[in-house]
C-alpha positions in Angstrom: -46.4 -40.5 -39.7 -48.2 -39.8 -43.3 -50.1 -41.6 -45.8 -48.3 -42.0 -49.3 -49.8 -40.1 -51.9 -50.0 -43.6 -53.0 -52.5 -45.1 -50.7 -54.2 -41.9 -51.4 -54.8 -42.4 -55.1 -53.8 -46.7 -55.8 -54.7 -46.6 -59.4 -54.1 -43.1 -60.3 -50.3 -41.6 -59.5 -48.8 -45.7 -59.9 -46.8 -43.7 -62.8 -46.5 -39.9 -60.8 -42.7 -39.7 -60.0 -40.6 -36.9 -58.9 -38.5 -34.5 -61.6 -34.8 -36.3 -60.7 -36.4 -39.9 -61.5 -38.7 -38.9 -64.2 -37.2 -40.2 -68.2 -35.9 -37.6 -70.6 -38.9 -36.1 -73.1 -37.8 -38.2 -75.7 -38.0 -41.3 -73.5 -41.1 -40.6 -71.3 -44.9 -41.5 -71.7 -47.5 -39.1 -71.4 -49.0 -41.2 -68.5 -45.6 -41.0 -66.5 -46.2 -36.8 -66.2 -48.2 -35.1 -63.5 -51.9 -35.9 -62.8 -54.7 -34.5 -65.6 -58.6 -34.4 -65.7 -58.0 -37.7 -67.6 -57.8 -39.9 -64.7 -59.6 -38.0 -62.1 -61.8 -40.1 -60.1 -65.2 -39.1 -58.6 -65.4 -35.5 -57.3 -66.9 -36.3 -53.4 -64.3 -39.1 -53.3 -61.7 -37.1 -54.7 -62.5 -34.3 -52.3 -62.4 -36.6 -49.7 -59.1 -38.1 -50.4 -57.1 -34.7 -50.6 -58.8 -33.4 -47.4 -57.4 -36.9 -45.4 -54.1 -36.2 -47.4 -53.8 -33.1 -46.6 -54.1 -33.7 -43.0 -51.4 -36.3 -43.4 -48.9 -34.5 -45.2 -45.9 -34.1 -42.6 -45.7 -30.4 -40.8 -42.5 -28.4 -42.1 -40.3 -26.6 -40.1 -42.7 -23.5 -39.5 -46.5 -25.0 -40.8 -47.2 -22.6 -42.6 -47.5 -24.4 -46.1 -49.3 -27.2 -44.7 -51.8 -24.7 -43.2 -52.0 -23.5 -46.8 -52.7 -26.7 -48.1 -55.4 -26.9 -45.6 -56.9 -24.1 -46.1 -56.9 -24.4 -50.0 -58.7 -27.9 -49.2 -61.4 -26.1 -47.3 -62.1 -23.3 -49.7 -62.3 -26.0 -52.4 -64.8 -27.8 -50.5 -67.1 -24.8 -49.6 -66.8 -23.8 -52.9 -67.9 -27.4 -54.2 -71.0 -26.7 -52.1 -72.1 -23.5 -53.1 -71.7 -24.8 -56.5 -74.1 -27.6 -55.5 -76.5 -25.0 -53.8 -76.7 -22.7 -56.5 -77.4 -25.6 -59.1 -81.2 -25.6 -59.9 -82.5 -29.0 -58.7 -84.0 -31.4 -61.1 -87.4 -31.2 -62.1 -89.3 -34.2 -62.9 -92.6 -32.5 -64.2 -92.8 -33.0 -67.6 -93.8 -30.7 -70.8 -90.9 -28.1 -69.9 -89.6 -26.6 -72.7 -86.0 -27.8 -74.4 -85.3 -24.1 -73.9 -84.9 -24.3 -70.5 -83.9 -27.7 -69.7 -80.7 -26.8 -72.1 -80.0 -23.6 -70.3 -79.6 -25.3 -66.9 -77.3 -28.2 -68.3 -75.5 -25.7 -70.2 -75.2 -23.9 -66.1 -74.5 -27.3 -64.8 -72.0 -28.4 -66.6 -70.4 -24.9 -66.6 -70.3 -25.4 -62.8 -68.9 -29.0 -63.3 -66.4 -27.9 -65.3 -65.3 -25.1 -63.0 -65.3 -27.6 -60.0 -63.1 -29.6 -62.0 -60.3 -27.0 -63.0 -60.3 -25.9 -59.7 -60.2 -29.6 -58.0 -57.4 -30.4 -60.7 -55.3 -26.7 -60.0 -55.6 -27.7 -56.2 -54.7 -31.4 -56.9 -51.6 -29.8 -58.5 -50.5 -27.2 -56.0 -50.7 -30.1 -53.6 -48.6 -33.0 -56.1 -46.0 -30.1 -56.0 -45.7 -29.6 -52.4 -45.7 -33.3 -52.3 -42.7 -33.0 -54.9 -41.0 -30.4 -52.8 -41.2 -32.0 -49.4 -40.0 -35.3 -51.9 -36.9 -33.4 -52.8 -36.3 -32.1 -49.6 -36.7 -35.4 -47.8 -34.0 -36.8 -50.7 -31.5 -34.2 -50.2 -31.7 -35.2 -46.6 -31.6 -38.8 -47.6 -28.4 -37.9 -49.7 -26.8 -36.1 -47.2 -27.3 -38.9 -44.7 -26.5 -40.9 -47.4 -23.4 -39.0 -47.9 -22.1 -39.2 -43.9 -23.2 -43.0 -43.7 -20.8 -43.4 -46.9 -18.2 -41.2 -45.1 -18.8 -42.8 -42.0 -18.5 -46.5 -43.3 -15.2 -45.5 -45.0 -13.6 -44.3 -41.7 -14.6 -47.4 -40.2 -13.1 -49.4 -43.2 -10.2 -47.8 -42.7 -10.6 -48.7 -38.8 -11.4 -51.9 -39.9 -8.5 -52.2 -42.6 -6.2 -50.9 -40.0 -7.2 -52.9 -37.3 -7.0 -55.8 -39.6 -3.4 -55.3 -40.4 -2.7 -54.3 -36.7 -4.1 -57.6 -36.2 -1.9 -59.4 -39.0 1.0 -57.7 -37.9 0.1 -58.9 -34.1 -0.8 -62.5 -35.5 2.5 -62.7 -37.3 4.2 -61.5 -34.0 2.4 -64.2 -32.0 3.1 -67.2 -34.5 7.1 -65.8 -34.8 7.1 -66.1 -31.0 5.4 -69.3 -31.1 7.3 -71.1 -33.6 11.0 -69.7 -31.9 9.1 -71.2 -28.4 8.0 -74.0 -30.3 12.0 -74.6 -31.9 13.1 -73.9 -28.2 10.8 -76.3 -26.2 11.7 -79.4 -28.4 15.3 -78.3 -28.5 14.4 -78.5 -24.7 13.4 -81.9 -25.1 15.2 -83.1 -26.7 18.3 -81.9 -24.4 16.0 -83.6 -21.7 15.8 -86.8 -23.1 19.6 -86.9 -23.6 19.9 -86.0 -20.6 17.2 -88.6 -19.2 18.6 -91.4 -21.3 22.6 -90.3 -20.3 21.1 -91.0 -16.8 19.2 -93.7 -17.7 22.9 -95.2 -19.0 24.0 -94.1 -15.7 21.6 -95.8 -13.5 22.2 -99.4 -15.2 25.5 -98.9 -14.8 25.2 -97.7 -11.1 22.8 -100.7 -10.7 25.4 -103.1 -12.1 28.3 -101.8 -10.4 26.3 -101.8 -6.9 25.4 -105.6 -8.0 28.6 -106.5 -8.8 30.0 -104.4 -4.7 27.2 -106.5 -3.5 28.5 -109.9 -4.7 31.9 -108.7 -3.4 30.9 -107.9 -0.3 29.0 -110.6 0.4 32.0 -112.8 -1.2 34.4 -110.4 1.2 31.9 -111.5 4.6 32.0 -114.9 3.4 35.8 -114.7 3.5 36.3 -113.1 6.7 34.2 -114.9 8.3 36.1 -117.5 7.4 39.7 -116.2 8.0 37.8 -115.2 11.7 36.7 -118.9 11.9 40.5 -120.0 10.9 42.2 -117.1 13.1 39.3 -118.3 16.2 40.6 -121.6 15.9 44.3 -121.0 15.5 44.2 -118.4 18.1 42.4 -121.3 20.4 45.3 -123.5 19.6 48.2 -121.0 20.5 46.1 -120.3 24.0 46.1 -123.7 24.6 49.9 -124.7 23.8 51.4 -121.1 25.2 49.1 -122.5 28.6 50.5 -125.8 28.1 54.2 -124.1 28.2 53.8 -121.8 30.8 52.2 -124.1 33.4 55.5 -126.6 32.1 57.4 -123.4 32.3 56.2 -122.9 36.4 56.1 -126.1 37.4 60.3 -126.2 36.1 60.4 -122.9 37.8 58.8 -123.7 41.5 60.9 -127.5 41.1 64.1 -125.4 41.1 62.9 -122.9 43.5 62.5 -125.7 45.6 65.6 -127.0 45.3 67.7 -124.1 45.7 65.6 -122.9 48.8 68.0 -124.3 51.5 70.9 -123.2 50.0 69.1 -119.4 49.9 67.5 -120.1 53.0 71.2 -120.8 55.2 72.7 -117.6 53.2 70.0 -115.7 54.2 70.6 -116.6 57.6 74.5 -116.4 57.6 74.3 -112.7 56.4 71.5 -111.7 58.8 73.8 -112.9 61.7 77.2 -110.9 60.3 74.6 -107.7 59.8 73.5 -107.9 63.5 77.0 -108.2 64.7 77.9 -105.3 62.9 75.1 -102.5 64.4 76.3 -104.8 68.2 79.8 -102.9 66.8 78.4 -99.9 66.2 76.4 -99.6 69.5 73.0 -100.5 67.9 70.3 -102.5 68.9 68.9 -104.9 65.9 66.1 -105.1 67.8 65.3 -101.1 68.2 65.1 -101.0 64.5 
């Protein structure tokens, strides 16, 4: 991580910007170019500043320019103090002569002024490498740039073709659903003819079975009537057929009686010519 050159110097580089977003000449201010002795602040300060920048500036690929930039710090701050060692300190004694006294302002502010164009030609050298790293960390920028744009349009046209994948599918789904849709209330519809046709069925079942019922309980009713009848009548025939037959016998044994002697001396008359005829033969009736 680095410090902004911005942090660096707040109220000096606010209008410092980099060549591809600087204005046209005709358009830009003189404030909006790179940094002058104009708004320079105070040398130690200043010193200061760039030696902490310069230490966070970010290392390139081989560190060899931000050693330079390191180094240029250094020999701009050892210069700074031999210019401050070489200066003649100020004398307070008075009576000197003008002579003199100009002599060493003339010195001092030739040293100043040196110590200035050097402070300003570093303060350059490092706004330009500060440029340059600028640029290159905007190419980089626009290169990633460049493959995030690439990279978004692929996945538009992922998401573009998934999306239509996913109409296509959706249309497929509600076709499938709106044929199973037609065929479960045709379905139902079939079922509840169906259900009422048996419903129809089942009253008329009911009534038919209602209507056997009364028959056959009318039909028991009758036979056991025509049993009751046929019990009775059958009871009467028993009764009259025993009435005959025991007239019938008694007629029967009344002439058996009377016809017994006659059968009995028959019997007897042909039992006596049988004997006599085995006594012709030469048989006993007795032996057999």
């Amino acid at each position: 991580m680095y410090l902004p050159i911005n942090s660096m110097f707040p109220s000096c580089l606010d209008n410092v910007q980099p060549p591809e977003a600087q204005p046209s000449s005709s358009q830009s201010h003189p404030q909006m170019k790179f940094a002058t002795l104009d708004w320079v602040p105070e040398h130690n300060l200043l010193l200061l500043l760039l030696a902490g920048w310069a230490f966070s500036l970010p290392l390139l690929e081989s560190g060899s320019r931000h050693r330079e930039i390191q180094q240029k710090v250094r020999v701009l701050e050892e210069g700074r103090g031999r210019d401050r060692k070489e200066m003649p300190p100020k004398t307070k004694e008075k009576g000197t002569k003008a002579g003199a006294q100009k002599k060493k302002r003339n010195a001092g502010a030739d040293v100043e002024a040196e110590s200035m164009r050097r402070l300003a030609l570093l303060e350059k050298e490092v706004l330009q490498d500060r440029l340059a790293l600028q640029r290159d960390e905007a190419r980089r920028a626009k290169a990633s740039e460049d493959q995030l744009k690439q990279r978004i349009k692929d996945l538009e046209a992922e998401l573009e073709g998934a999306r239509s994948e996913g109409k296509a599918i959706y249309a497929e789904m509600s076709r499938q659903c709106r044929s199973l849709q037609e065929a479960m209330q045709s379905r139902s519809r079939q079922l509840e003819e169906e259900v009422e046709g048996l419903r129809e069925q089942l009253e008329l079942c009911q009534r038919e079975a209602e209507a056997a019922q009364r028959e056959a309980k009318q039909a028991l009713g009758e036979r056991d009537q025509t049993l009751a009848q046929l019990r009775a009548h059958v009871a009467d025939v028993e009764a009259k057929y025993e009435e005959i037959l025991h007239d019938s016998l008694d007629r029967l044994l009344a002439k058996l009686r009377d016809v017994k002697p006659q059968w009995d001396g028959a019997v007897l008359r042909l039992h006596t010519r049988l004997k006599e005829q085995l006594r012709q033969f030469g048989l006993n009736p007795l032996d057999l």
